[in-house]
C-alpha positions in Angstrom: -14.9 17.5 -35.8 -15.5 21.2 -36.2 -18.4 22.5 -34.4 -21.2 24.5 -36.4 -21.9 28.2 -35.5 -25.0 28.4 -32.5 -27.7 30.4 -34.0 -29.4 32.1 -32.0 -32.6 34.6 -32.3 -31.9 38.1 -30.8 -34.5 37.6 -28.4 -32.4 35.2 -26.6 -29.7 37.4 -26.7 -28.8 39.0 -23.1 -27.7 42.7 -23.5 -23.8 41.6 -22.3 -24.2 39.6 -25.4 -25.4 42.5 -27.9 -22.7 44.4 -26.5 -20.2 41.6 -27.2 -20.8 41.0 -31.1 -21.1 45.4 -30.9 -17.9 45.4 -30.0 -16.6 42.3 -32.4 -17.8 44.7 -35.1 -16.8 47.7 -34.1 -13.2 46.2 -33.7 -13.7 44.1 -37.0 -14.9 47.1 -39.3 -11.7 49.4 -37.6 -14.8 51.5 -35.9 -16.8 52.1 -39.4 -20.1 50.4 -38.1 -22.6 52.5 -37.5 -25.7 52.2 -34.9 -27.7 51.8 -37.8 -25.5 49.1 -39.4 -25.7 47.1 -36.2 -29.7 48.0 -35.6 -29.9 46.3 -39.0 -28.7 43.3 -37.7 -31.3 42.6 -35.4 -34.9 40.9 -34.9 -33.7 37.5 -37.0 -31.2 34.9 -36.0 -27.7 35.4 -35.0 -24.7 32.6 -35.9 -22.1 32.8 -33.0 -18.6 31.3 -32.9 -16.9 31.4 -29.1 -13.8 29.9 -28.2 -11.7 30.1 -25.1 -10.9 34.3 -25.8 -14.8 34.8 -26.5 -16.7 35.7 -29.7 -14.7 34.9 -32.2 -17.3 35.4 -35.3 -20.5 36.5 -36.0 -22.9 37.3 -38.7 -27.1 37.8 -38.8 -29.6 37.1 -41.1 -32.7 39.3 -40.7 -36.3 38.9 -43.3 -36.2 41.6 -46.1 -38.5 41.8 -49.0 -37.2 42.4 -52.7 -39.4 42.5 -55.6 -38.4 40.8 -58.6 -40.1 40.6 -61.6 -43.1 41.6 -60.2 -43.3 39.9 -57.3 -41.7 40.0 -53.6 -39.5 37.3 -52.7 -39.2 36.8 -48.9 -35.7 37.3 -48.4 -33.0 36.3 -46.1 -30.6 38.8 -45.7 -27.0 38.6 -44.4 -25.7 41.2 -41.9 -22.9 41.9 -39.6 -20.8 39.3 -40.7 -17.4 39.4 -38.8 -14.1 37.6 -37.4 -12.0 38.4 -34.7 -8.6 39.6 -36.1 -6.4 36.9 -34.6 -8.9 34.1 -35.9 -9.1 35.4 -39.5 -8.2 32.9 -42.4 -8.7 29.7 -40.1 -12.5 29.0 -41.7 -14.9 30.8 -39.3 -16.7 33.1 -41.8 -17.3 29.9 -43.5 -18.6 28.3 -40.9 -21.3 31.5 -39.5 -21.9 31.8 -43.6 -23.0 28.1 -43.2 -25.4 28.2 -40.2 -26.7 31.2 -42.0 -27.2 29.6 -45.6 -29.1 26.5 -44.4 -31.6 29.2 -43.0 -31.7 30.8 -46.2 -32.0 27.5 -48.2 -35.1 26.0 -46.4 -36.9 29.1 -45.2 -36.6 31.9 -47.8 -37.2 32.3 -51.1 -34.0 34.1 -51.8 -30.6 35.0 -50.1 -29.1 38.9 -50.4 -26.1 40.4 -48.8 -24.4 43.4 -50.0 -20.3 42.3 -50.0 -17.4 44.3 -49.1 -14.3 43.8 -50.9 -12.7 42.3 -48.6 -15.9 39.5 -48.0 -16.9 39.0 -51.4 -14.2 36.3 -52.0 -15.8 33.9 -49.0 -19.1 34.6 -50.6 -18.4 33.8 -53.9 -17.0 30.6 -53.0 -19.6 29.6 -51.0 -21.7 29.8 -54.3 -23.2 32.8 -53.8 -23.4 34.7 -57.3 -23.0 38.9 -57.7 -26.0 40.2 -59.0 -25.3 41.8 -62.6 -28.3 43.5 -63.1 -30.1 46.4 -62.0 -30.8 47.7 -57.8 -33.0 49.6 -56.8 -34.9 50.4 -53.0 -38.6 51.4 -52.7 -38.4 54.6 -51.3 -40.6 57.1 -49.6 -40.7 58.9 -52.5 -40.9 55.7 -55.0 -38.5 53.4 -56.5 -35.1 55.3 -56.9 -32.1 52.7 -58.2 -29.2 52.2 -56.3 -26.4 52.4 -58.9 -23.4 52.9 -56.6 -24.4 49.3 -54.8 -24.7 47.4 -58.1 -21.5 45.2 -58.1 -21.8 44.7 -54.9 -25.3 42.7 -54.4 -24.9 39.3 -54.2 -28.2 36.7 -54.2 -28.5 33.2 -53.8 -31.8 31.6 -55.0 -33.3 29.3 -53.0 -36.8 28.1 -52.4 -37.9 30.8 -55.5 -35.1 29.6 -57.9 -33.2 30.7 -60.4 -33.6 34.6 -60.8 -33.6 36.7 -64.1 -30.4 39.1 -64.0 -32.7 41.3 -66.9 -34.8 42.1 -63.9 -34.1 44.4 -61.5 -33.9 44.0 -57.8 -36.1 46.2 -55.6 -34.9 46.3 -51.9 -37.3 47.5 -49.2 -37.0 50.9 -47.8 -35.0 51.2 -44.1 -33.0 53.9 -42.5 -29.1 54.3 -43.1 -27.6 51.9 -46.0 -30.8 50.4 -48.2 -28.6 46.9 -48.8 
């Protein structure tokens, strides 16, 4: 039987550790992850994949808020998901996506992630659904939308349900990328 991903909080997390899944996704993003990228990833729960070469996969799912409709949905989102190259394409990202989603189903109100190309397949067939409406962040200067993101939002409704895609999405405010 195939073992889930260990989910872990960051506290628990040694600093050899932080500097292990740092360096899974520097070598996983071909050195395009920035420290604010990976300082993004931190202060929620971490799913970890070893095997007998180390960490093979990773991903992080830290509290956001996003208001919707009016009101602000305590949101689970999805960071720093990764697989070692020699592992890719053997079901890990599936399995870190579903430590991470059971998280997201029973504790938040909603699920976010913003997708790459190359991730948005996994999501997509693990349900989750690209957001066709409207993003936007609350910024220091007020709510400013986010049009080059749009496309590449994706939600998955959980405890609040089903979403309106009329409505926008309004991300909280943080330093480097807003989703």
């Amino acid at each position: 039987m195939t073992q889930p991903a260990r989910i872990v909080h960051t506290a628990d997390l040694d600093p050899a550790g932080l500097r292990e899944i740092r360096g899974l996704l520097d070598d996983a993003f071909d050195g395009d992850f920035s420290d604010e990228d990976f300082d993004h990833g931190l202060g929620g729960v971490h799913a970890l994949i070893r095997d007998g070469r180390g960490l093979a996969a990773h991903g992080a799912l830290v509290m956001r808020r996003v208001r919707h409709r009016g009101r602000w949905l305590r949101t689970g989102y999805v960071e720093a998901v990764a697989v070692r190259a020699d592992v890719r394409r053997t079901g890990l990202g599936g399995r870190v996506m579903a430590g991470l989603e059971r998280i997201v189903d029973r504790a938040y109100d909603l699920g976010a992630l913003s997708a790459s190309d190359e991730g948005a397949p996994l999501y997509a067939a693990r349900g989750w659904q690209c957001w066709p409406g409207q993003v936007h962040a609350l910024s220091p200067d007020g709510v400013v939308r986010l049009a080059d993101e749009e496309g590449g939002v994706y939600v998955r409704p959980a405890l609040a349900g089903p979403l309106d895609p009329a409505g926008e999405l309004v991300f909280d405010w943080r330093d480097g990328d807003i989703t």
